[in-house]
C-alpha positions in Angstrom: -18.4 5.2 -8.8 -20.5 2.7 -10.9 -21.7 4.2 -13.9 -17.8 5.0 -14.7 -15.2 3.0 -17.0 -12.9 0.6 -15.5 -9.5 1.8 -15.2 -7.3 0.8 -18.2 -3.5 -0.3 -16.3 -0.6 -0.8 -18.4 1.3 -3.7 -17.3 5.3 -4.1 -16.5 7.2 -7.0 -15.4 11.0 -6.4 -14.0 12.9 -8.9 -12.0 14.2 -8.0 -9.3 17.9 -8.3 -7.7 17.8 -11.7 -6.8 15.9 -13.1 -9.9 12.6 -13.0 -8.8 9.8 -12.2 -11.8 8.0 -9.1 -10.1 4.6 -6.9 -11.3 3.5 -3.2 -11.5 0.5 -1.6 -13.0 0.8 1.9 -13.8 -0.6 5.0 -15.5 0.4 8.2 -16.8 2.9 9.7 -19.3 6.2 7.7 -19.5 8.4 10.7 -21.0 7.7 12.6 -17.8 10.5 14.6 -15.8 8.9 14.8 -12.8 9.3 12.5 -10.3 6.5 9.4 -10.3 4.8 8.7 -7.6 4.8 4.8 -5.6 1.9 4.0 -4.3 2.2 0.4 -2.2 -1.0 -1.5 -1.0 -1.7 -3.0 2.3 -1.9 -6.5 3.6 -3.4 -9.4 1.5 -4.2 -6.8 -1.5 -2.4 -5.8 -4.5 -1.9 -2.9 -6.7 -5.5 -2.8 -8.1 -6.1 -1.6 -4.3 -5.0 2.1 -6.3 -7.6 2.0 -9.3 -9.8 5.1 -8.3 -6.7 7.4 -7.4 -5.3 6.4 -10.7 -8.6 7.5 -12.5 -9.0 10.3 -10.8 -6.0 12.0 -10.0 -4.5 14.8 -11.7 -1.6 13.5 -11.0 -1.6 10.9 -13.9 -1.9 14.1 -16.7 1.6 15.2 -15.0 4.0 12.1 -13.6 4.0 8.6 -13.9 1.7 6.6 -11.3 3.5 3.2 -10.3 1.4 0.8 -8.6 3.4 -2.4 -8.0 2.3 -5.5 -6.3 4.4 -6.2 -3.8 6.8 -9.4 -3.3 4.1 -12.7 -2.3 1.4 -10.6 -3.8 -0.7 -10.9 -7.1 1.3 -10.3 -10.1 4.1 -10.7 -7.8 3.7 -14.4 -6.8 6.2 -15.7 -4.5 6.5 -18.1 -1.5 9.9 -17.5 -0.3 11.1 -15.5 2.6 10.2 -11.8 2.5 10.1 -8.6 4.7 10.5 -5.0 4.6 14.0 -5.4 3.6 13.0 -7.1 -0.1 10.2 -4.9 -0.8 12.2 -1.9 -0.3 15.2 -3.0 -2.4 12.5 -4.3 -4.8 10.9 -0.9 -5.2 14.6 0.5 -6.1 15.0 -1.8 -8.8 11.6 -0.7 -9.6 12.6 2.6 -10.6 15.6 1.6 -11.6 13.7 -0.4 -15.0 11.4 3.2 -14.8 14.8 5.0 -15.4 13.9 7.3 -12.3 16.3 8.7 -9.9 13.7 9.5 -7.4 10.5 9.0 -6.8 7.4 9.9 -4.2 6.5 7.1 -2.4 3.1 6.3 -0.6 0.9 3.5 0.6 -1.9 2.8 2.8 -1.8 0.3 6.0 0.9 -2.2 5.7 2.2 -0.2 2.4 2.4 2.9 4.3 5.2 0.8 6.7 7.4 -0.3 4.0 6.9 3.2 2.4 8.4 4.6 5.5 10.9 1.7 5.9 12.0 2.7 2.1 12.6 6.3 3.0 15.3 5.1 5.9 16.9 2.7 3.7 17.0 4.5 0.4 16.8 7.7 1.4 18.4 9.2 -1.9 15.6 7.6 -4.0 12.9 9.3 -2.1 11.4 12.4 -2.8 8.7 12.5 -0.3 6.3 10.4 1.6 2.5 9.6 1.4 1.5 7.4 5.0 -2.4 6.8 4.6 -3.1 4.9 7.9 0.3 3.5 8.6 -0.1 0.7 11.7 2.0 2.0 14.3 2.2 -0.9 16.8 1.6 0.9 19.9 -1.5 1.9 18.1 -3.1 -1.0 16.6 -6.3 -1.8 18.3 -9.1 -5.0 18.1 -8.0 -8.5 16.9 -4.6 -6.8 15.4 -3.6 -5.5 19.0 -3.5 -8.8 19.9 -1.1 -10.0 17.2 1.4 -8.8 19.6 0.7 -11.4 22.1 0.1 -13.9 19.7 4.0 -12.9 17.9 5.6 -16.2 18.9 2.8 -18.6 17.8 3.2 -16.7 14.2 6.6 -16.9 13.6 5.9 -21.1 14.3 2.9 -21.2 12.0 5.1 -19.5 9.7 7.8 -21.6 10.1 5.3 -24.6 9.7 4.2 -23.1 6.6 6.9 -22.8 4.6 8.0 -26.2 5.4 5.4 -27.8 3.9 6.0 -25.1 1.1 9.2 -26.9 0.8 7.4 -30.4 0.9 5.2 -29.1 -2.5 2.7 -28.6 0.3 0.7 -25.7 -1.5 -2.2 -24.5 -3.1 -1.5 -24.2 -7.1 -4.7 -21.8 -8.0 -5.6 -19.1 -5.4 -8.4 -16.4 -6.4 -7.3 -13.6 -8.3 -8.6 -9.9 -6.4 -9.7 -7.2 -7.7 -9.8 -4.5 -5.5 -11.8 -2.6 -8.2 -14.6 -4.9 -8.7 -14.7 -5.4 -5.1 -15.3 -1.7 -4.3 -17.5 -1.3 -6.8 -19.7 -4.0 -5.4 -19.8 -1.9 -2.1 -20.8 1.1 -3.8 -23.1 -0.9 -6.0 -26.9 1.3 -5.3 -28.6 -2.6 -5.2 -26.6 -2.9 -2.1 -26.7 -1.3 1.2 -24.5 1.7 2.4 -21.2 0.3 3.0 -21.8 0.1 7.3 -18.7 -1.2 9.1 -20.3 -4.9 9.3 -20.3 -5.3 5.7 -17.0 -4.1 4.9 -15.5 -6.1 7.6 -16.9 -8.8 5.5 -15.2 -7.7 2.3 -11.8 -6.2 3.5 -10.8 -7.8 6.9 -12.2 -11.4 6.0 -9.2 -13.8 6.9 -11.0 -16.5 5.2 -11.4 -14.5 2.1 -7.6 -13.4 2.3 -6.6 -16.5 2.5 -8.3 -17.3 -1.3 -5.8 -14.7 -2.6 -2.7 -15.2 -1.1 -0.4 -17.9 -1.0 -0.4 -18.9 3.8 2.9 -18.1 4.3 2.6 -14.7 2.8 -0.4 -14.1 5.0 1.4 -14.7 7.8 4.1 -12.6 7.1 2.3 -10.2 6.3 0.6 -10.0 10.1 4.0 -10.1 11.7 5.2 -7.4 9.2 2.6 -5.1 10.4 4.3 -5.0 14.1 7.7 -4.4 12.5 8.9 -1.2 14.5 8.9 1.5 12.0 12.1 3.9 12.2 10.2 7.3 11.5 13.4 9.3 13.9 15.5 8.3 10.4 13.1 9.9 7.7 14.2 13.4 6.7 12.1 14.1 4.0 8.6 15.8 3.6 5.5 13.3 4.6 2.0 13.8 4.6 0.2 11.6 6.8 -3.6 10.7 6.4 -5.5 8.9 9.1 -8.8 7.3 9.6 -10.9 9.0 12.3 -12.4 5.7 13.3 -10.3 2.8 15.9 -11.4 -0.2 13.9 -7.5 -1.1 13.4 -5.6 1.7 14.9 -6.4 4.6 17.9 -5.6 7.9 15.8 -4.3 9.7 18.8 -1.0 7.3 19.6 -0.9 7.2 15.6 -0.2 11.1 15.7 1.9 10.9 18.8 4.2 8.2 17.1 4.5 10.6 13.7 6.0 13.7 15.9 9.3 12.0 15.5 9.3 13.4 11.8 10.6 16.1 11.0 8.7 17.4 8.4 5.4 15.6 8.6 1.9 17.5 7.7 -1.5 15.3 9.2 -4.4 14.9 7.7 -7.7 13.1 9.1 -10.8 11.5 7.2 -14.4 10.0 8.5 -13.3 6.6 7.9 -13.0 2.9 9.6 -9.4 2.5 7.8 -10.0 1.5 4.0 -9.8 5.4 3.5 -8.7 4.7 -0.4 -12.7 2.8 -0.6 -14.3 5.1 2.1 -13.0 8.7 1.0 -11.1 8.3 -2.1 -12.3 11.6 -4.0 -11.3 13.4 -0.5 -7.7 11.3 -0.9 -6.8 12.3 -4.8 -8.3 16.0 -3.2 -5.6 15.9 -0.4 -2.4 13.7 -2.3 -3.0 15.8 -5.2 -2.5 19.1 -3.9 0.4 17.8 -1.2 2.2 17.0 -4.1 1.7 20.0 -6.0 3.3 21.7 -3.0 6.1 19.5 -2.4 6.9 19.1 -6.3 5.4 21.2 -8.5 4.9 20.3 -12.2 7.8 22.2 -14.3 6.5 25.8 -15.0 5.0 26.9 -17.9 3.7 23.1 -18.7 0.3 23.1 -19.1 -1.4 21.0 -16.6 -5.4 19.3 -17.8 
């Protein structure tokens, strides 16, 4: 992973329904047919959170790979109100500048819930999904279990927070992330093996989140995560990836909660949660031939 070149993102701006400036990174062949494939990032990242998939997929020979960053996030700046709601109708205007009709969608952690939350409110728009540890409430475990006790408290810190937003109470800089450089410094061979302690430190840091992301979008962002998600309304093929490990969720209630899908194929990887930093060869290996299966390049195209 280190002795590689850095991935080179083209960058698009669109605005989105209500006026808002928005980001997306992306890769792959614009005068493609097939459908492209969304892939969303978690909490308090961004879309550089999909850099290895991107460089390694074979996905990017055949169909555009979008890799917005979602509303409050990174390119994306923005300290209004938002929830599941604008990042799904965001993601339709999204393919809407693309010029798609349809598209696969996917995410990890907090992306997989809006991915899912897409699907149920766009359901024409969406091909397929991709949940790589989607945070089922009943599931979460360790300090974000206890977000659910905490929920009230939230909602007045957020409420606090955006008033003194309103007041020009805010930081102007925050610390750009980039969630390439970050895992390349895990992998780096000066440091040691990436143990659970040290990438708690890098990826589940709320002091460090808070550098990069405006407060009020932090918060949301926690009570976004024990949004119910409506998985009995999704009618289209998913494949699911979980981590084996209960650092943020217990796998078990995870697979319990996905039987409500209809269509839903499980995967599992040794991993803590950050399975796109932990296993991400095994993840192109297992998104890559999903999709093949589910929508298969045109025939008689030659695939690299």
């Amino acid at each position: 992973m280190t002795g590689e070149p850095r991935i080179a993102w083209q960058v698009t701006q669109f605005r989105a329904a209500d006026g808002v400036t928005l980001g997306c990174r992306w890769v792959g062949p614009r005068d493609s047919t097939l459908p492209p494939l969304v892939l969303l990032h978690g909490a308090a990242s961004n879309g550089t959170r999909w850099w290895h998939f991107a460089a390694h997929s074979r996905l990017r020979h055949q169909r555009l790979l979008l890799c917005p960053d979602l509303r409050g996030h990174g390119l994306s700046l923005w300290r209004g109100p938002v929830g599941a709601r604008h990042w799904c109708d965001d993601l339709a205007v999204l393919l809407r500048h693309f010029g798609r009709p349809r598209a696969l969608v996917g995410g990890h952690c907090l992306g997989a819930n809006v991915a899912v939350h897409f699907a149920a409110r766009h359901r024409d728009l969406c091909a397929g999904l991709v949940l790589i540890e989607p945070m089922v409430a009943a599931a979460l475990t360790g300090a974000l279990a206890r977000l659910r006790w905490v929920h009230p408290g939230l909602r007045l810190a957020l409420a606090l927070a955006r008033g003194a937003n309103r007041l020009g109470l805010r930081r102007r800089r925050l610390q750009p992330l980039d969630l390439e450089e970050l895992d390349r410094s895990v992998w780096r061979p000066a440091a040691a093996a990436a143990d659970l302690p040290a990438m708690r430190r890098r990826y589940a840091s709320p002091r460090h989140d808070l550098k990069t992301l405006p407060t009020v979008q932090y918060l949301n962002n926690l009570l976004e995560v024990l949004r119910p998600l409506p998985l009995a309304q999704i009618t289209c093929p998913v494949l699911a990836i979980l981590s084996s490990g209960r650092l943020m969720a217990e796998p078990a209630i995870t697979r319990q909660a996905l039987a409500a899908l209809a269509r839903c194929e499980i995967a599992e990887l040794a991993a803590q949660h950050w399975i796109p930093t932990e296993q991400p060869q095994a993840l192109c290996d297992l998104i890559d031939a999903w999709v093949a299966q589910v929508s298969p390049p045109i025939p008689g195209a030659a695939v690299p």
